[in-house]
MIKETOR-53178 format. One line per 10 residues: their letters; for each residue x, y, z of C-alpha. Coordinates in nm, 2 decimals. Example, Ala and Ser with C-alpha at 12.3 -4.5 7.8 and 13.67 -1.06 7.14 Angstrom:
<recs>
as) 1.23/-0.45/0.78  1.37/-0.11/0.71
</recs>
This chain:
<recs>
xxxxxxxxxx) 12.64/6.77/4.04  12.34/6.56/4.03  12.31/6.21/3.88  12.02/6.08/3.69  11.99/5.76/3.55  11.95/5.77/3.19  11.73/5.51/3.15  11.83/5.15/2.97  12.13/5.26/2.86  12.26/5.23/3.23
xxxxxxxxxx) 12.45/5.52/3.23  12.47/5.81/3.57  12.43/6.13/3.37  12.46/6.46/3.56  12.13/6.61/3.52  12.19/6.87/3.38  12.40/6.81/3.05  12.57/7.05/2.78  12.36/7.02/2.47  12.54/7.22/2.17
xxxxxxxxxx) 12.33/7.37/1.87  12.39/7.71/2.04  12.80/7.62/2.01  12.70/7.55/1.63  12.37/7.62/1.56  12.17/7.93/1.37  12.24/8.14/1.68  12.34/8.48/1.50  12.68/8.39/1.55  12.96/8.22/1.30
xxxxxxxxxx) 13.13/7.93/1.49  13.47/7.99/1.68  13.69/7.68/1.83  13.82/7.85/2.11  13.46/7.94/2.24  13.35/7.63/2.21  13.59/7.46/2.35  13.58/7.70/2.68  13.23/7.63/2.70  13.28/7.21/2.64
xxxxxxxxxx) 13.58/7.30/2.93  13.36/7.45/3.15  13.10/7.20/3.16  13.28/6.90/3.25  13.53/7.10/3.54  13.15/7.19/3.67  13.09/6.84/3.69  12.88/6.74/3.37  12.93/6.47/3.20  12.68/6.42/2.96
xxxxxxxxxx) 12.73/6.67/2.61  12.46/6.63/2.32  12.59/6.73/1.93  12.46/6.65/1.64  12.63/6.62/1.29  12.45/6.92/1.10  12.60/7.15/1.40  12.80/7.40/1.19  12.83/7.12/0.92  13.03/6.91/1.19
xxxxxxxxxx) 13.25/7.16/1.34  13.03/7.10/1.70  13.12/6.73/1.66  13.49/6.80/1.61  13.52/7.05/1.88  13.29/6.81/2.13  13.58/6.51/2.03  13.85/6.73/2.07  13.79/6.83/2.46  13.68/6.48/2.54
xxxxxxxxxx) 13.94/6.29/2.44  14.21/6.51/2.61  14.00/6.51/2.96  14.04/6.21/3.21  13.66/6.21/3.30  13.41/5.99/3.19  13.20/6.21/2.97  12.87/6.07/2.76  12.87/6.17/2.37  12.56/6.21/2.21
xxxxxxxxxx) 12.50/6.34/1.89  12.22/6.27/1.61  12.20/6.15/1.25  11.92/6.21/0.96  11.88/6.56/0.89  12.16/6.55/0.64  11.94/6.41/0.41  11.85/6.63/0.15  11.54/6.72/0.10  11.46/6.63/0.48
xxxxxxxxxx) 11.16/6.36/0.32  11.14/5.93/0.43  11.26/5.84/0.14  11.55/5.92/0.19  11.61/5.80/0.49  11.78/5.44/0.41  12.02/5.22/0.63  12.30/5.27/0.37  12.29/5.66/0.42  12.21/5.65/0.79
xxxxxxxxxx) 12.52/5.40/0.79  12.79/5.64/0.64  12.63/5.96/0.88  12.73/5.71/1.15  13.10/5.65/1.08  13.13/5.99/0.95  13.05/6.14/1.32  13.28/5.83/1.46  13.57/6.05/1.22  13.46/6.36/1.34
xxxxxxxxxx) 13.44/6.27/1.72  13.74/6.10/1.67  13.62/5.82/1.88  13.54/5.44/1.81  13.24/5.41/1.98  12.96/5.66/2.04  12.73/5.60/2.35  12.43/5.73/2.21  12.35/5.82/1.85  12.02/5.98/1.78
xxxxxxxxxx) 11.79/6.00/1.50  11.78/6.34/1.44  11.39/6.45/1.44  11.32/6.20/1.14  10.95/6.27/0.96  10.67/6.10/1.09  10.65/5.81/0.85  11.06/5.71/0.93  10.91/5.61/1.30  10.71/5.32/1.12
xxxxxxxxxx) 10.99/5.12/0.95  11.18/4.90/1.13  11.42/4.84/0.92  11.56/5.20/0.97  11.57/5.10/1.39  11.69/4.75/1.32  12.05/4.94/1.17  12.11/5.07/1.49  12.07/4.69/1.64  12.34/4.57/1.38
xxxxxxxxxx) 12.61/4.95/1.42  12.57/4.79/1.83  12.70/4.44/1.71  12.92/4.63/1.53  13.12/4.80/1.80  13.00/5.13/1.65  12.76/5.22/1.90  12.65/5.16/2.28  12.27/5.27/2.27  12.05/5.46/2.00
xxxxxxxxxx) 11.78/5.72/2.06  11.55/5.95/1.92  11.49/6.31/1.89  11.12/6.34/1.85  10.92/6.65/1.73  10.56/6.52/1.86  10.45/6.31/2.12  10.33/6.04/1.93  10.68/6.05/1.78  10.78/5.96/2.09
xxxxxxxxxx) 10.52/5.69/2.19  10.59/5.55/1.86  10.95/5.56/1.89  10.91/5.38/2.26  10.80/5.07/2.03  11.12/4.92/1.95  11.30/4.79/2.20  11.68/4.89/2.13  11.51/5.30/2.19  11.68/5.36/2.49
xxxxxxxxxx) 11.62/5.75/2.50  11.39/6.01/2.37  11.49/6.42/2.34  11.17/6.61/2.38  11.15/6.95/2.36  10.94/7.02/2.72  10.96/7.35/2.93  10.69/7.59/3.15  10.58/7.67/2.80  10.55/7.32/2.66
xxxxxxxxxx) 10.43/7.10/2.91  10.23/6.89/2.69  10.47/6.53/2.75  10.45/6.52/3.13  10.10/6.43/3.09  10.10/6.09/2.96  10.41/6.07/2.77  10.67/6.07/3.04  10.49/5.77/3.23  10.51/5.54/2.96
xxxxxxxxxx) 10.82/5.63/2.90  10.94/5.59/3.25  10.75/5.20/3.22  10.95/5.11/2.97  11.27/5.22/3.18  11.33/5.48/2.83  11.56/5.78/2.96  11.41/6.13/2.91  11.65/6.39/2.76  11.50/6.75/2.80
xxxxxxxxxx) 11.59/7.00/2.50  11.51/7.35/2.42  11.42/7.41/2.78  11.45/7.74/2.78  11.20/7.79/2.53  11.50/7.95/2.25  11.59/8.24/2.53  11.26/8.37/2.64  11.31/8.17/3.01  11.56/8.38/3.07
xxxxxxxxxx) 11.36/8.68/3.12  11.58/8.88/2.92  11.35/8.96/2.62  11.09/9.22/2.56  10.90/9.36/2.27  11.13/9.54/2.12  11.45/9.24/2.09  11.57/9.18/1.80  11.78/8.87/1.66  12.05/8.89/1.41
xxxxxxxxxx) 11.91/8.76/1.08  12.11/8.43/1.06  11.92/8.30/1.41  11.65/8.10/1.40  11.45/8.30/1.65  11.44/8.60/1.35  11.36/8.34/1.05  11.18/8.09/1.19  10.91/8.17/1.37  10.65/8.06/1.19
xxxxxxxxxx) 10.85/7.73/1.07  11.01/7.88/0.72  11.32/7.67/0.76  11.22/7.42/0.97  10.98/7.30/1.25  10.83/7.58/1.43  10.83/7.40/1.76  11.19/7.45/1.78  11.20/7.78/1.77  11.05/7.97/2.09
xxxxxxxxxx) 10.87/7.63/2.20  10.65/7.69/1.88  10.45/7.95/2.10  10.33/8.27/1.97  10.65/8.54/2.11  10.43/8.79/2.27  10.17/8.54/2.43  10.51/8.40/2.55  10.61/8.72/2.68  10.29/8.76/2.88
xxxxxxxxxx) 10.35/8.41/3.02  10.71/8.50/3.12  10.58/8.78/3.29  10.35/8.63/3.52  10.64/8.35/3.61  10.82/8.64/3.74  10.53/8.72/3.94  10.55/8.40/4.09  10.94/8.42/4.19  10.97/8.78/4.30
xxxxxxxxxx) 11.32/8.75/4.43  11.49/8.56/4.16  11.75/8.70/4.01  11.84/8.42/3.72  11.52/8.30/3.58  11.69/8.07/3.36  11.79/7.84/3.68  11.47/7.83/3.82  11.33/7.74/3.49  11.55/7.46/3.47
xxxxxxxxxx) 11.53/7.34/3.77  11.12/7.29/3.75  11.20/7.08/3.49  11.45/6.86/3.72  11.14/6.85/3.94  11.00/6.56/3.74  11.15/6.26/3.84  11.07/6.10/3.50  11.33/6.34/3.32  11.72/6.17/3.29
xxxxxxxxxx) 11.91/6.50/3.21  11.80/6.82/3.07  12.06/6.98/2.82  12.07/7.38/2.81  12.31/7.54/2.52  12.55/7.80/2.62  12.73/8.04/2.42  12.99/8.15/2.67  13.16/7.97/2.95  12.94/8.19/3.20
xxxxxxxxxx) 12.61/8.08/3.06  12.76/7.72/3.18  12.76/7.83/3.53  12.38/7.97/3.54  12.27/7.65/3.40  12.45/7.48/3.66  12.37/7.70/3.91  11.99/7.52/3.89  12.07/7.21/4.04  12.18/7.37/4.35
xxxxxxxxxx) 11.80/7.51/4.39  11.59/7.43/4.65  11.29/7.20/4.47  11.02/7.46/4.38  10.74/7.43/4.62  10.40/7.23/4.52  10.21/7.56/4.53  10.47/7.75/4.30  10.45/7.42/4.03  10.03/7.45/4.02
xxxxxxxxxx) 10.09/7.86/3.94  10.29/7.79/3.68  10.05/7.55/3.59  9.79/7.77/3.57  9.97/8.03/3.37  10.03/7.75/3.11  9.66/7.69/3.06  9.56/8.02/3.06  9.80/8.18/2.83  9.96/7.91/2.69
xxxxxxxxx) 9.75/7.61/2.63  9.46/7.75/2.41  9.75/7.82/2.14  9.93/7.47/2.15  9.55/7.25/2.20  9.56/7.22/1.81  9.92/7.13/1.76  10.09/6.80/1.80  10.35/6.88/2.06
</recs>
């Protein structure tokens, strides 16, 4: 496997990483230990060592599982996970160092570890990113012994520029695929200027990279991908990149034109991410130990050639990009 350097934090992160909503997420499925920890298994003896959780995963069952596997392997495997969307209605004010704080030492519990090397906040509104005395918590938790590094999971890209403000941001999670290309025009070079790791989520675009979908698919009615489309629950840009499912379709369609041969999409697609040096680690979910192995099975890709990366280009603009011109992704 790969490594990427993930920025300030210092760390050599396999590029491609385990990220673990689909382990505990609103996938259509009801969480199951032994799955997840044959998928957490899987990952590191296939070389990763980086593995993103977050605390609202299955109301911390992703957390525990994620502890559980680490602590009884001898490699050195990177924990991230992500604090704030416990908060209740999901609103700034409610976002105080106190409750941050306890979200903190409650994943420290879960995890059952004493030091977490990254903790992100977890897609915080807008207004969160301009009060620094919510980042300058994470500056006295790192005093504290409680953390190595903090982060932030962003939902826009001035999110993320914002974020990039305050020193002690060491990373940013972006959501950024052949459907949302959006940060690798501006964003991903400031970020690399201020030596701020790039973690790539959702980079699959909620499934439809894989090819696998059509018209006529259909998603059990717990999964996001059935309730929200249109952002009922909560942001719409999580859920199928925030694109429009049949103009996605269409776009998937003529990617396949462009790679004839393929026979797992899914790799291909996440190894044009890898193609931009500016990205740390890019962290697909899995829901079985075999979906571990495709993911993995992009690094060994040959580097897609410059004419292949302006098609897909082109297939962005044209199918893609007149849809997402008046959003803020």
């Amino acid at each position: 496997m790969n490594k990427r350097l993930l920025g300030k934090t210092g760390f050599e992160i396999s590029e491609i990483g385990t990220g673990t909503w689909q382990v505990g997420g609103k996938w259509g499925t009801t969480f199951n230990n032994t799955n997840a920890d044959a998928i957490l298994k899987a990952s590191i003896d296939n070389g990763i060592n980086f593995i993103d959780t977050a605390d609202v995963y299955s109301d911390g069952d992703s957390e525990k599982a994620v502890g559980r596997v680490v602590r009884s392997r001898k490699e050195r495997v990177y924990v991230a996970t992500k604090c704030g969307r416990k908060f209740s209605p999901h609103i700034d004010d409610l976002y105080q160092p106190k409750g941050l704080r306890q979200f903190v030492e409650d994943s420290l519990t879960r995890l059952g570890l004493e030091t977490l090397d990254l903790i992100q906040l977890h897609c915080p509104p807008t207004e969160t990113y301009y009060r620094p005395e919510i980042f300058d918590l994470f500056n006295d938790l790192k005093k504290e012994g409680k953390i190595l590094n903090m982060g932030v999971s962003v939902e826009t890209i001035d999110e993320a520029l914002k974020a990039i403000e305050y020193d002690n941001v060491t990373t940013v999670q972006i959501i950024f695929n052949m459907l949302r290309q959006r940060p690798a025009d501006d964003f991903f070079t400031q970020a690399a200027n201020k030596n701020v790791g790039i973690i790539v989520r959702v980079p699959l675009a909620s499934g439809l990279l894989t090819g696998k979908f059509s018209s006529s698919s259909t998603f059990e009615k717990d999964d996001h991908r059935n309730f929200n489309r249109n952002g009922e629950a909560f942001d719409k840009g999580e859920t199928f990149s925030g694109i429009n499912y049949d103009k996605g379709l269409a776009a998937v369609a003529a990617i396949k034109e462009v790679f004839p041969q393929a026979t797992n999409l899914s790799a291909i697609a996440l190894k044009w991410i890898l193609m931009f040096k500016e990205v740390s680690c890019v962290i697909p979910g899995a829901s079985s130990p075999e979906q571990v192995a495709s993911n993995i099975s992009a690094a060994a890709l040959n580097d897609i050639s410059a004419e292949d990366m302006v098609k897909i280009k082109s297939i962005y603009n044209s199918i893609i990009w007149p849809d997402l011109a008046r959003e803020k992704w």
